[in-house]
N, CA, C and O atoms as a Tinker XYZ file with bonds, in Angstrom:
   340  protein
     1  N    173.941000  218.715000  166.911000    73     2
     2  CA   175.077000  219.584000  166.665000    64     1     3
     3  C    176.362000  218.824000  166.951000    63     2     4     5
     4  O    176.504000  218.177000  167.989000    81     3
     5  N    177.211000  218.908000  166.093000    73     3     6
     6  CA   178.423000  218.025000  166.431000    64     5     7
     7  C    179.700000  218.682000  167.187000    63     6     8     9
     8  O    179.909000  219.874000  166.964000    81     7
     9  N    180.328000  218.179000  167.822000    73     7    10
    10  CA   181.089000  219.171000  168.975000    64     9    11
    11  C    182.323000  219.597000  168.346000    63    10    12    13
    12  O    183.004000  219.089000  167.455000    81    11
    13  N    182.481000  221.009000  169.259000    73    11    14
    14  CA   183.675000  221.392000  168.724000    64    13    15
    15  C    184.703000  221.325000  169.633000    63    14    16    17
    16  O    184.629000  220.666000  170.670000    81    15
    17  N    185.943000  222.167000  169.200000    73    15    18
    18  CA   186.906000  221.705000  169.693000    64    17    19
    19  C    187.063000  222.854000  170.983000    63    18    20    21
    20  O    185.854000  223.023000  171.144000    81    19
    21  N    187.707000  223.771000  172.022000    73    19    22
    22  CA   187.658000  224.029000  172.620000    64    21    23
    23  C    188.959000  223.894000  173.249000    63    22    24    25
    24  O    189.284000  222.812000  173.737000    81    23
    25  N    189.651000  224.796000  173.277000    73    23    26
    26  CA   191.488000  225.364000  173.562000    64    25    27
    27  C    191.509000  226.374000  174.629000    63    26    28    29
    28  O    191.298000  227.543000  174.305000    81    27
    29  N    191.748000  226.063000  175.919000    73    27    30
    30  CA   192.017000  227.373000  177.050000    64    29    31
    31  C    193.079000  227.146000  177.508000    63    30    32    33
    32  O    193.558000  226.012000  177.531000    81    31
    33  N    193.843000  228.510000  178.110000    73    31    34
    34  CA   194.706000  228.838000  178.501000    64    33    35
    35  C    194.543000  229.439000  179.763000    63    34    36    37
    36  O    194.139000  230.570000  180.031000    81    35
    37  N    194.995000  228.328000  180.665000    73    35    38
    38  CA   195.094000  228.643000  182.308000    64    37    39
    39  C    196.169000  228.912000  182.857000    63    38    40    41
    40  O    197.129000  228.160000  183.022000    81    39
    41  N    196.040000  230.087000  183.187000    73    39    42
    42  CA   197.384000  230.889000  183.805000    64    41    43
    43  C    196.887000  230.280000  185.253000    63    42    44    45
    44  O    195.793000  229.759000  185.471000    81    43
    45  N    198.210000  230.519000  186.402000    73    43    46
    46  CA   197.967000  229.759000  187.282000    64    45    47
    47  C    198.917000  230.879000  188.599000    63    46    48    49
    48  O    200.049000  231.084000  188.161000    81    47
    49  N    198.738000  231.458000  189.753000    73    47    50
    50  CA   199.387000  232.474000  190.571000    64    49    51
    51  C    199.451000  232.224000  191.770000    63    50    52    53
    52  O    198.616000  231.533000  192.355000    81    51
    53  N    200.458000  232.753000  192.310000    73    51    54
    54  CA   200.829000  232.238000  193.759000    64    53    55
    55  C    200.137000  233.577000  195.110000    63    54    56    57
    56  O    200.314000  234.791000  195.214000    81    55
    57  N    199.329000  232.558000  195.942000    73    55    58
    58  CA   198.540000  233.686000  196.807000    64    57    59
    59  C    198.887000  233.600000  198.224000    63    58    60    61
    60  O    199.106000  232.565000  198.854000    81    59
    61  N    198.916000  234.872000  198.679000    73    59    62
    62  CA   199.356000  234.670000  200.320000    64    61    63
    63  C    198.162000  234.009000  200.713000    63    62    64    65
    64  O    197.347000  234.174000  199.805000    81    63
    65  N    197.554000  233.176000  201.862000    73    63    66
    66  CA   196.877000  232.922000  203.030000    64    65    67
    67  C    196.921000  232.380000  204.018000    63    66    68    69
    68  O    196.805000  231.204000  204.364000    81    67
    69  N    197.165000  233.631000  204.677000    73    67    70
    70  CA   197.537000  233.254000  206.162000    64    69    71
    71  C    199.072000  232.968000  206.049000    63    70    72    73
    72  O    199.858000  233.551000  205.302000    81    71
    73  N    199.304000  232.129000  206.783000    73    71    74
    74  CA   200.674000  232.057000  207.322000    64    73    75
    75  C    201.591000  230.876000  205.480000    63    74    76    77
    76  O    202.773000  230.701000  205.184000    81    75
    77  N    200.299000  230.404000  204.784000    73    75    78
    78  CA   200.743000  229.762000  203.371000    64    77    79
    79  C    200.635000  230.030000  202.544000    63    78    80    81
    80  O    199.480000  230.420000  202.370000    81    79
    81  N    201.476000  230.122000  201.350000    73    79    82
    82  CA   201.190000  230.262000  200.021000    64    81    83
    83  C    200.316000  229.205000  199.302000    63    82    84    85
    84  O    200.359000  227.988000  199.478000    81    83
    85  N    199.585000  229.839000  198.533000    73    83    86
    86  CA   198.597000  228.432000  197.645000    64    85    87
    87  C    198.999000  228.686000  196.348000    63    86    88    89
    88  O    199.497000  229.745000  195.965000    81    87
    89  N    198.724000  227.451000  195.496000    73    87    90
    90  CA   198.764000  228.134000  193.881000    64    89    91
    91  C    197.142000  228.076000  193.579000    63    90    92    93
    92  O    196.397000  227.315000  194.196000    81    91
    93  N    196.686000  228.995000  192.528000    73    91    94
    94  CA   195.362000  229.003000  192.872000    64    93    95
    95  C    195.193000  229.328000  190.987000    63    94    96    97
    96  O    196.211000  229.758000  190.444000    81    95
    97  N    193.974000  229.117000  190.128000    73    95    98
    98  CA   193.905000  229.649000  188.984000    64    97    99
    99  C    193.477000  230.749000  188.850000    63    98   100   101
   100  O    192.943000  231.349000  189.784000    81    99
   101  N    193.616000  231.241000  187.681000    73    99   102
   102  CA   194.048000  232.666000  187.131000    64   101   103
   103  C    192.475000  232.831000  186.269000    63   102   104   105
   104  O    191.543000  232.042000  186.423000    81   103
   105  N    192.455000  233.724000  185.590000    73   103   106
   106  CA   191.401000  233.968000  184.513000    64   105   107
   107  C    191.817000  233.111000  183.319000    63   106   108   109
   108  O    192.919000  233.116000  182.771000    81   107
   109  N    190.490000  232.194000  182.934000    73   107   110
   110  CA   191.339000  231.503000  181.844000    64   109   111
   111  C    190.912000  232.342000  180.394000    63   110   112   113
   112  O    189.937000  233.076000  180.232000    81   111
   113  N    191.714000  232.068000  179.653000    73   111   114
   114  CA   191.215000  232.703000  178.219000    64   113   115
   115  C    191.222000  231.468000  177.035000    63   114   116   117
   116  O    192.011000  230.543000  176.836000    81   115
   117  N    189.930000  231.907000  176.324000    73   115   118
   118  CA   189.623000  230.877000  175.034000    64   117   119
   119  C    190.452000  231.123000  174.138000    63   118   120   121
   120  O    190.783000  232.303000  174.022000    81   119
   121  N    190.884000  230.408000  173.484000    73   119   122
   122  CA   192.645000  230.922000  172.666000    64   121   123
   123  C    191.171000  230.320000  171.173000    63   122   124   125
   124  O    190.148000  229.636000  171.220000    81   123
   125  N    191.893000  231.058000  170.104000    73   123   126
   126  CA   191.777000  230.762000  168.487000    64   125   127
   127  C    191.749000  229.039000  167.834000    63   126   128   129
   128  O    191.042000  228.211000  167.260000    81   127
   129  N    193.319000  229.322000  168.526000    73   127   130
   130  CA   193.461000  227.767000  168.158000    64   129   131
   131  C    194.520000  227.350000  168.998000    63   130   132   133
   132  O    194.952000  228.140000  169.837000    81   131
   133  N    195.106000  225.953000  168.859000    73   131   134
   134  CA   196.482000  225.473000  169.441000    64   133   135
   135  C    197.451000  226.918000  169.462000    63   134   136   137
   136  O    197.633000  227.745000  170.356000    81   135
   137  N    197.827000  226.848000  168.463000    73   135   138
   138  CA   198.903000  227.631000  168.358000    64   137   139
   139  C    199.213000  228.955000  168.936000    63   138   140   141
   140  O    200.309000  229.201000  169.439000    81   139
   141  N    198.132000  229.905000  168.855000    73   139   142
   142  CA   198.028000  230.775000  170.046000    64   141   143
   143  C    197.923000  230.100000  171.392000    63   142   144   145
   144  O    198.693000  230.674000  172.162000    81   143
   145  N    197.602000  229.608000  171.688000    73   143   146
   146  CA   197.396000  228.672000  173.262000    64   145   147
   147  C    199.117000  228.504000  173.538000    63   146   148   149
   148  O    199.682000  228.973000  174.526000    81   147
   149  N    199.573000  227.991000  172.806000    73   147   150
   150  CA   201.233000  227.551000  172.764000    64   149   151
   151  C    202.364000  228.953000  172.773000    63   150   152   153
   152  O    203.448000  229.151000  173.320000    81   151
   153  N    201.219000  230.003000  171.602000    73   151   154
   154  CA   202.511000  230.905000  172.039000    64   153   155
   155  C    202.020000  231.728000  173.539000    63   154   156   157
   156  O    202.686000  232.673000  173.959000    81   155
   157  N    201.208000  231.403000  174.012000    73   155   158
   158  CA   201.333000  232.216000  175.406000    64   157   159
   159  C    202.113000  231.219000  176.054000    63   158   160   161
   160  O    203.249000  231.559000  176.383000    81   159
   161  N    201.748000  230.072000  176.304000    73   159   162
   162  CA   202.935000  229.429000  177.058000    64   161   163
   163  C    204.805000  229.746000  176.923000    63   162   164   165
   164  O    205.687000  229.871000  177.773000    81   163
   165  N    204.796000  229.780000  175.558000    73   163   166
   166  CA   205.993000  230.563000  175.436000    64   165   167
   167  C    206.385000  231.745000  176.383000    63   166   168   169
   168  O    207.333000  231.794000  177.167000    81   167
   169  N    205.572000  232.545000  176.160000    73   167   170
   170  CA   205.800000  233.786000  177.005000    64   169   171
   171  C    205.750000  233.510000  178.078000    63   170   172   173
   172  O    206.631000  234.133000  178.671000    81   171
   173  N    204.813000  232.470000  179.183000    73   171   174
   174  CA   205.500000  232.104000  180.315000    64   173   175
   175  C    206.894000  231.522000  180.609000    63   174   176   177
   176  O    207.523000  231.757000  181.641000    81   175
   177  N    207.308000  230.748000  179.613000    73   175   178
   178  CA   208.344000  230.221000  180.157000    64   177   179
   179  C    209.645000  231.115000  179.641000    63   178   180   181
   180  O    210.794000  230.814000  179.964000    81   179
   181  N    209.398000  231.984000  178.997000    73   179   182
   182  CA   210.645000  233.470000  178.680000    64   181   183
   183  C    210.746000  234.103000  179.799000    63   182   184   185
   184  O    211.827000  234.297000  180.355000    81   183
   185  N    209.007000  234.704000  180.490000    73   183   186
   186  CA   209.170000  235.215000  181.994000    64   185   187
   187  C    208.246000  236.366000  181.307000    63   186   188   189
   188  O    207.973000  237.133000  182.230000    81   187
   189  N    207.541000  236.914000  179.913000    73   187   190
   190  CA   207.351000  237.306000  179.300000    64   189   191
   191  C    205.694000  238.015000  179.787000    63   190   192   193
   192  O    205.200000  239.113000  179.532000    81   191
   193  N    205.205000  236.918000  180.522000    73   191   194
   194  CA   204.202000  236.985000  181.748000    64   193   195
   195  C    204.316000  236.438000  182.964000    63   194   196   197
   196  O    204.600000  235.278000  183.261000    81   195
   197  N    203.923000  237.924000  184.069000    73   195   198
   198  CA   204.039000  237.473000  185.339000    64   197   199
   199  C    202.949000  236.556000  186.056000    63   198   200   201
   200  O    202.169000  236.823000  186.970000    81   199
   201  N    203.170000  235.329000  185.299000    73   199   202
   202  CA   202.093000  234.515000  186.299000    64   201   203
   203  C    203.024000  233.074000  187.152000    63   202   204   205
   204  O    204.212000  233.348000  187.325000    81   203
   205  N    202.770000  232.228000  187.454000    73   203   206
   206  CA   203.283000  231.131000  188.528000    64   205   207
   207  C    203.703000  230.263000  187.411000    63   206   208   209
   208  O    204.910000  230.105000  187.228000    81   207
   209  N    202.641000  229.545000  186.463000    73   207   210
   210  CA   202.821000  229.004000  185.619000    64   209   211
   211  C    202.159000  228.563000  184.801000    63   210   212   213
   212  O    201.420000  228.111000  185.674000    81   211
   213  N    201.486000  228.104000  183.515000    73   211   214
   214  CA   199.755000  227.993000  182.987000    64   213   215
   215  C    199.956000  226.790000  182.388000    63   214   216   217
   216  O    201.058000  226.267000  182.224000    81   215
   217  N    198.498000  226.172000  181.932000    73   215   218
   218  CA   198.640000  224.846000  181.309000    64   217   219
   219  C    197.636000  224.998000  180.028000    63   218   220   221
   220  O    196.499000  225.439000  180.198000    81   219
   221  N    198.046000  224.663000  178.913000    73   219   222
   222  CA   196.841000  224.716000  177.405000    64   221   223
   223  C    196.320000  223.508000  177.345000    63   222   224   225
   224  O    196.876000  222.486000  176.945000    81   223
   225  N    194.599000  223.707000  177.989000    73   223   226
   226  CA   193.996000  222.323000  178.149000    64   225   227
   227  C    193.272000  222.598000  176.690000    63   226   228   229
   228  O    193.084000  223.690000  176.155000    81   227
   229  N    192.912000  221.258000  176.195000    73   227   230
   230  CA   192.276000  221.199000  174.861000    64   229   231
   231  C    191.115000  219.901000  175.136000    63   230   232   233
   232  O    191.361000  218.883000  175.782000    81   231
   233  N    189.765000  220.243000  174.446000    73   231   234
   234  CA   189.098000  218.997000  174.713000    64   233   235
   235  C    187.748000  219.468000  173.564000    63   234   236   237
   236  O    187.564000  220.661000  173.322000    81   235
   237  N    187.056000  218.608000  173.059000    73   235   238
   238  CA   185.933000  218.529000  172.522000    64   237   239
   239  C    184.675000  218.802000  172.741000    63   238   240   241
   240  O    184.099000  217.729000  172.921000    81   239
   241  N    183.855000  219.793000  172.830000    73   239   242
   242  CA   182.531000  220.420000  173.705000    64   241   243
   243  C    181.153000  219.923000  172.738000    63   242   244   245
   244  O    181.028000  220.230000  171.552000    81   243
   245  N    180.403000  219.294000  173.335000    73   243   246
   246  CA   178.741000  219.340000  172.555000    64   245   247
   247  C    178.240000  219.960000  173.467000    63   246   248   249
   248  O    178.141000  219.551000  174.624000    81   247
   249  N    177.794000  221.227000  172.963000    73   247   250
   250  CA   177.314000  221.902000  174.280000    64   249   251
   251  C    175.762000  221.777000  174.148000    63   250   252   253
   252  O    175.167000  221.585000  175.208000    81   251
   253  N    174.969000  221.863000  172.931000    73   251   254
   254  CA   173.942000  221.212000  172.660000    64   253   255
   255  C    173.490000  219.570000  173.664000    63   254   256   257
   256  O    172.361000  219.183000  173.964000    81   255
   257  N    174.572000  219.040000  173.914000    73   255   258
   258  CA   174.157000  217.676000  174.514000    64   257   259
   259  C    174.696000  217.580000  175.827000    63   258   260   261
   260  O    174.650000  216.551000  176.502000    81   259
   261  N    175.384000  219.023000  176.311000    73   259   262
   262  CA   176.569000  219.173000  177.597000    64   261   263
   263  C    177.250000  218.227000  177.447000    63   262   264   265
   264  O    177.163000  217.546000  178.469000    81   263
   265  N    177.693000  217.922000  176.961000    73   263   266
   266  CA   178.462000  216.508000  177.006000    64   265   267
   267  C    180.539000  216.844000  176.281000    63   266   268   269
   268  O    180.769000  217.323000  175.170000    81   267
   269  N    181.473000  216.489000  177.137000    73   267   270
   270  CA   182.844000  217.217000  176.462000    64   269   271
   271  C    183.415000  215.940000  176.653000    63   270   272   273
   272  O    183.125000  215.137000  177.539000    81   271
   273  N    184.426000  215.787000  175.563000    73   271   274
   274  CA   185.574000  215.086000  175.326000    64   273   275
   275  C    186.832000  214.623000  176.255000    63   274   276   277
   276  O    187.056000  215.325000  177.241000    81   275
   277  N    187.413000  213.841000  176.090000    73   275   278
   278  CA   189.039000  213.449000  176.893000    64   277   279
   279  C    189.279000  214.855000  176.989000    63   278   280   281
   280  O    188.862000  215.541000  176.056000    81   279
   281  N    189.832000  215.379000  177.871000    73   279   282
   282  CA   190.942000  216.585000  178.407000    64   281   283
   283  C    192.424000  216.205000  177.958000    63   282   284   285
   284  O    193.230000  215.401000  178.427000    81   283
   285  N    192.482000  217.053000  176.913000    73   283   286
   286  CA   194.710000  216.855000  176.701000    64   285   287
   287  C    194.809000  218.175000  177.231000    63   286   288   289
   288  O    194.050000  219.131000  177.395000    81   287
   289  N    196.379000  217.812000  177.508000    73   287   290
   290  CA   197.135000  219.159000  178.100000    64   289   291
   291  C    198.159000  219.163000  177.202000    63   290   292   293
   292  O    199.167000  218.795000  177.805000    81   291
   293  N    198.404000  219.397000  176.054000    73   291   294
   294  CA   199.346000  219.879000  174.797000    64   293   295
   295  C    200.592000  220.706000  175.898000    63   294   296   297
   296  O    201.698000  220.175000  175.803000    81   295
   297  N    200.538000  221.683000  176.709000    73   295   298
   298  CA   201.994000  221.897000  177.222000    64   297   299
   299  C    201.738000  222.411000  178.481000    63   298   300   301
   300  O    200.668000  222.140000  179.026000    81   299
   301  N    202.621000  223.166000  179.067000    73   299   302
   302  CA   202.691000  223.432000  180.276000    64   301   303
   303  C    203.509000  224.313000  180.848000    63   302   304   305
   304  O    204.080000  223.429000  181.486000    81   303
   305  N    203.986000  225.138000  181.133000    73   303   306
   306  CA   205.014000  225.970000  181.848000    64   305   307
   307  C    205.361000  226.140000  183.115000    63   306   308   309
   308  O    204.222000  226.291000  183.558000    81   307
   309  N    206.048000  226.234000  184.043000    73   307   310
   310  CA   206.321000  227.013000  185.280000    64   309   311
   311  C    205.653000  226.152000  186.389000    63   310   312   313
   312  O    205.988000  224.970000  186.469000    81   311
   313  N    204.961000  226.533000  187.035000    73   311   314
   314  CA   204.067000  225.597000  188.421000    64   313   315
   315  C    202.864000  225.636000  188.550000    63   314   316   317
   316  O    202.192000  226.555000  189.020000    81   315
   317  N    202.445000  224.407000  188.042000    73   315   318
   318  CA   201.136000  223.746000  187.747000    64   317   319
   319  C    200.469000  222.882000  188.680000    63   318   320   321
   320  O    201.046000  222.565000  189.720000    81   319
   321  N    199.396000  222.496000  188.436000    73   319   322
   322  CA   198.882000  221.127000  189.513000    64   321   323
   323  C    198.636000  220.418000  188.499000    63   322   324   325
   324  O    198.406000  220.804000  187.353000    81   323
   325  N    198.685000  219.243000  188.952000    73   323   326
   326  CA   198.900000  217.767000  188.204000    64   325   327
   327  C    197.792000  217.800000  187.980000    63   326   328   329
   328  O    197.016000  218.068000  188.898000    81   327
   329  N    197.077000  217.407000  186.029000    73   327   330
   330  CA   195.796000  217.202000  185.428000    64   329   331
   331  C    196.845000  215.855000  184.501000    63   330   332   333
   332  O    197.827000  215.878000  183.759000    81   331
   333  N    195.699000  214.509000  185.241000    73   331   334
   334  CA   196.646000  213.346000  184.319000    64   333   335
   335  C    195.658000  213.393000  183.077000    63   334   336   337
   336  O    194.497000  213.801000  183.104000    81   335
   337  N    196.463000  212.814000  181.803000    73   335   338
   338  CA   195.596000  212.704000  180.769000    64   337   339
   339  C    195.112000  211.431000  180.648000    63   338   340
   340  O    194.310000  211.158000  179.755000    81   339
């Protein structure tokens, strides 16, 4: 089976514990394609959603062979943790 492509959208939220705040991830959602993935980021960075800040990771899945592709991060909004490409 030849792999496909595979677009999520990680929202990302700020949590009390204890005496610190953490940033911690959110529920991610499988977007259509790029472009939906991109317009939610939009809406984070309008304020459009109340989350911390999300990142649209994109990568290549053989799930037949478990085996996935380079990780890109196409964009980013608000406050993230560092994923190098």
């Amino acid at each position: 089976m030849a792999a496909t492509e595979r677009i999520i959208f990680q929202p990302y939220v700020w949590r009390k514990s204890g005496r610190r705040t953490i940033l911690e991830s959110g529920a991610a959602v499988v977007c259509r394609d790029a472009e939906d993935a991109l317009r939610r980021i939009e809406k984070v960075s309008s304020g459009q959603l109340s989350v911390a800040g999300a990142q649209v990771v994109r990568m290549a899945v053989d799930e037949e062979a478990g085996d996935c592709g380079e990780l890109e991060v196409p964009g980013s909004a608000g406050d993230t943790p560092y994923i190098s490409e």
